[in-house]
N, C-alpha and C positions, 0 to 999 in steps of 0.2 A: 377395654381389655388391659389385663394389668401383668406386667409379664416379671417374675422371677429368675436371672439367670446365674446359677453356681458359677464362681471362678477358681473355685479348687475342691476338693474332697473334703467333705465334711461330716465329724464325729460329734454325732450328739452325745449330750451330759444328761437328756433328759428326751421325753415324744417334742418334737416340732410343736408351734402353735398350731391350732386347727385354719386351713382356710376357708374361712367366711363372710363370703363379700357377696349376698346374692342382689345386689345392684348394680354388679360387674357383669360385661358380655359375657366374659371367663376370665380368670385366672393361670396362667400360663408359668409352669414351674422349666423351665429349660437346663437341664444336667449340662450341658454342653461338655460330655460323657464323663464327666464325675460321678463320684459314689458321696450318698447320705449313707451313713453308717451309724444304726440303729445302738451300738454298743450292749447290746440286751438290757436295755436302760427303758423302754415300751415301745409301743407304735412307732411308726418312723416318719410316719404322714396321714394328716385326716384331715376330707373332706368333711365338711356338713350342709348339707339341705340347704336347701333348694341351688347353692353356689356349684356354676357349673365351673370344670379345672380340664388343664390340659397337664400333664406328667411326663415330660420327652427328652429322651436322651439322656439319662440317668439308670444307675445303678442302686438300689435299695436293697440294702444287706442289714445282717444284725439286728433286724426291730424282733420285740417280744410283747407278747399280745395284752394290751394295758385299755384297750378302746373294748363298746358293745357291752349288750346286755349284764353281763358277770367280769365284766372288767378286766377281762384275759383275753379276747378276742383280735383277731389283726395284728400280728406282726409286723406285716411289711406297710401294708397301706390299709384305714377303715374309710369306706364311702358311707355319705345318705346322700350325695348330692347327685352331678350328673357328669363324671370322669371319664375320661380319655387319656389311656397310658397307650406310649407308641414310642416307638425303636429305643424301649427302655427293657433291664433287667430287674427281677425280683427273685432274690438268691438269700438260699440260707437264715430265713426268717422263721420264728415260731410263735405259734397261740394256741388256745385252746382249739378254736373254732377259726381258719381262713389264716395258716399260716403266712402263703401271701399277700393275698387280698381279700376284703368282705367288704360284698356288696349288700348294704343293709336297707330293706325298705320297710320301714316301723311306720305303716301307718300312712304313710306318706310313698310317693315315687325316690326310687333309685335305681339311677343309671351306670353302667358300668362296658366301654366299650375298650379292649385290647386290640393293637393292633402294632404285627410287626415288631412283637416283643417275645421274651424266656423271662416263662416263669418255673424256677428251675429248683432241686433242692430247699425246698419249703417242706414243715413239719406241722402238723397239729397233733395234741395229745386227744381231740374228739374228733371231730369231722373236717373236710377240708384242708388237705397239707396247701395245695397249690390257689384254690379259686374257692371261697363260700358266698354263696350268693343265697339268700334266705331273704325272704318275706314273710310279713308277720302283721297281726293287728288292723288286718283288712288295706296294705300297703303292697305294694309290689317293687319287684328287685327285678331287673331286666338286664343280662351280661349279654354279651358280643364279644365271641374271638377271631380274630380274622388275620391269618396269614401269623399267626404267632405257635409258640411251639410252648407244653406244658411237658415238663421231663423231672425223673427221678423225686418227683414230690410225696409225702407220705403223710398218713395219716390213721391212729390207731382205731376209731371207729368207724371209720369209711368215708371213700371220697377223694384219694389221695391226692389225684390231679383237680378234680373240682367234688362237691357238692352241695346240691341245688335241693335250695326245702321252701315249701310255703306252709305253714300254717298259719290259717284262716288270712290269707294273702293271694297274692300270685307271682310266683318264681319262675322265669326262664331265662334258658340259657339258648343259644343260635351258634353255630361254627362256620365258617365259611374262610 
């Protein structure tokens, strides 16, 4: 396990590296309730496949959607791996597609489990202001929300708070 922990607020000039260590138990990014601040500069955080991450105690603001398919996707955070965001915010972020979050499973599994977070004031100009969880390519995308709150998120072609697509995949999403 490889643990990450912020000691002050941090404004990217550019997306973060992606983490990808899938030889690692997990990766472990600890906010220790700091803010990454995306600058509208891309993404502000990407997992990739098969690297399973923990994401806690942080604020992700500012990202603009530079990850996924058309390079506009995921503002706040892009998954293919297998994430865990908990007693974290995800505020005021934009993409095309998953102004919060996208959970992407291209072919492969992606995991995406929230818990005991807002994701809150998120925007996409297509689908998904808050949550896009999409499967594609005979891949599945699998989200979890539990005990978390999704509010004032928007999105101009639908989905505001989430939306969940599979083509030729399998997309679900679970609330609890």
């Amino acid at each position: 396990t490889h643990t990450i922990t912020l000691a002050a607020d941090i404004d990217l000039t550019g997306p973060a590296a992606a983490l990808s260590n899938p030889a690692a138990v997990e990766i472990i990014l600890d906010g220790a309730s700091h803010t990454l601040n995306g600058g509208r500069k891309g993404t502000v955080l990407t997992i990739l496949g098969p690297t399973r991450a923990r994401v806690r105690n942080v604020t992700v603001t500012g990202g603009q959607g530079s990850s996924g398919p058309t390079g506009n996707w995921a503002g706040g955070i892009f998954n293919t791996g297998r994430l865990v965001i908990e007693n974290s915010t995800l505020y005021a972020n934009i993409a095309t597609q998953g102004g919060g979050v996208v959970n992407y499973g291209d072919g492969a599994e992606a995991g995406l489990t929230i818990i005991r977070s807002t994701i809150s004031n998120n925007f996409a100009t297509g689908m998904g202001g808050g949550i896009a969880n999409v499967a594609t390519n005979g891949g599945s995308a699998a989200t979890h929300v539990e005990n978390a709150t999704l509010t004032g998120n928007r999105a101009v072609a639908g989905g505001g708070g989430l939306f969940n697509e599979a083509t030729n995949g399998n997309g679900t999403t679970t609330f609890s």
